[in-house]
N, C-alpha and C positions, 0 to 999 in steps of 0.2 A: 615279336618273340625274341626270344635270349639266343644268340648264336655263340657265345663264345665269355668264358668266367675263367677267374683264377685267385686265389688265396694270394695275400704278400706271404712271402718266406716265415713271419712271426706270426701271420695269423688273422692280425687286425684290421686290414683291411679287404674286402671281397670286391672285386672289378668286375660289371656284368658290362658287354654291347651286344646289339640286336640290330634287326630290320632298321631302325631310326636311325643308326649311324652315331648315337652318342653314346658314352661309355659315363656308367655312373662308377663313383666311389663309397662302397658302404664300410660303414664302421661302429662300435656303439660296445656295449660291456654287457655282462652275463647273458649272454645269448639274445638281446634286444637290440637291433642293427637300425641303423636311421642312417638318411641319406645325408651324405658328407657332404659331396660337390658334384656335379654334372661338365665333363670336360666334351666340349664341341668343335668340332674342326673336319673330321671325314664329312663327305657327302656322297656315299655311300654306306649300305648295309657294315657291322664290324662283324667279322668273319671268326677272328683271335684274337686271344689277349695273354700276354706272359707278364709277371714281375720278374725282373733280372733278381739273380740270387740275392744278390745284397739290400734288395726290398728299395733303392733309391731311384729307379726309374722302373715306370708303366712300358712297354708298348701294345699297341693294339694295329693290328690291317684289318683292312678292308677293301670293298668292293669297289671303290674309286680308285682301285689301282695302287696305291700308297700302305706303308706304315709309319704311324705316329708315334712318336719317342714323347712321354711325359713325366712330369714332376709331380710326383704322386700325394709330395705334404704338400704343394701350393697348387697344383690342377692347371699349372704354365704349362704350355708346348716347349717342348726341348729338341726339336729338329723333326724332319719328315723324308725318309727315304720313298725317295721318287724314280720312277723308271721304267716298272712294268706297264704293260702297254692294257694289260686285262684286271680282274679283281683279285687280289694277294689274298690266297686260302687259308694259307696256314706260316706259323715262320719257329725257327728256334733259334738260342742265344746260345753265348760263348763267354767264358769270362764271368765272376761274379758280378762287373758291373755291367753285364750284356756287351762290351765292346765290340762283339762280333756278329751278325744277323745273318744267317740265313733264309730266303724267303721262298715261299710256292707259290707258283700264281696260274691259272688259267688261260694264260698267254704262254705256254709250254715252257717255259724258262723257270730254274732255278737261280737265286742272285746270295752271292755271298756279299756283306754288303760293311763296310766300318761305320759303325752305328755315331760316334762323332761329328765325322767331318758329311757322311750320304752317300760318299764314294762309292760305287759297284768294283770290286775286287775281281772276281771271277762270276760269268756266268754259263750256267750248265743248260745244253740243251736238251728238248725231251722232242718226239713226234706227236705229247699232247698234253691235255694240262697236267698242272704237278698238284696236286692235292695238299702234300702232307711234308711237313719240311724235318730235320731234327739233326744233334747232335749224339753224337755214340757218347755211352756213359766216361770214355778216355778222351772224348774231346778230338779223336783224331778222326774220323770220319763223320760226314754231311750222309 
């Protein structure tokens, strides 16, 4: 099944992950979508998926505990934020080019994370899992 879709910013591309842990790229012109590329690296289920505003980087989490940073016009991996100990639910960005990650995970922690270099900046504890991650529409509150 589909756990997790999202439109890039312009429209053209749709990013679905599911149970299989790969995240397809669809794309194609007057409403006929044909599969673009198949990017593979989780091993686990993909839980979420966001295009940062600026439409130049994918990310997707997943149930292997991680989120995937990708290059959405060549299908490369662009870094992997690692560190939760359980499967990342949900996360949101910051920044048009997503520089700043927020993540949820079912290992009770929230992780602010700098999407660059994988660094964890701050992380927020819960007494259970976190489900659902996001930015305030000012950008000032997780």
């Amino acid at each position: 099944g589909i756990y997790g879709a999202d439109f890039s910013p312009d429209g053209s591309l749709l990013a679905l992950g599911g149970w299989d842990g790969r995240v397809s790229l669809w794309g194609g012109a007057n409403g006929a979508l044909c599969l673009l590329r198949t990017l593979t690296g989780h091993t686990g289920f993909v839980s979420a998926l966001a295009f940062a505003p600026d439409g130049r980087t994918l990310l997707s989490a997943s149930g292997d505990a991680t989120v995937r940073v990708w290059c959405p016009a060549t299908g490369e991996s662009a870094g992997v934020l690692e560190g939760h100990t359980d499967p990342v639910l949900d996360f949101g960005v910051l920044g048009a080019s997503a520089g700043i990650v927020v993540t949820a995970s079912w290992d009770a922690t929230a992780r602010l994370w700098r999407r660059d270099t994988g660094q964890v900046l701050h992380t927020l504890q819960h007494p259970g899992p976190v489900a659902c991650a996001s930015f305030s529409p000012d950008q000032q509150m997780i």
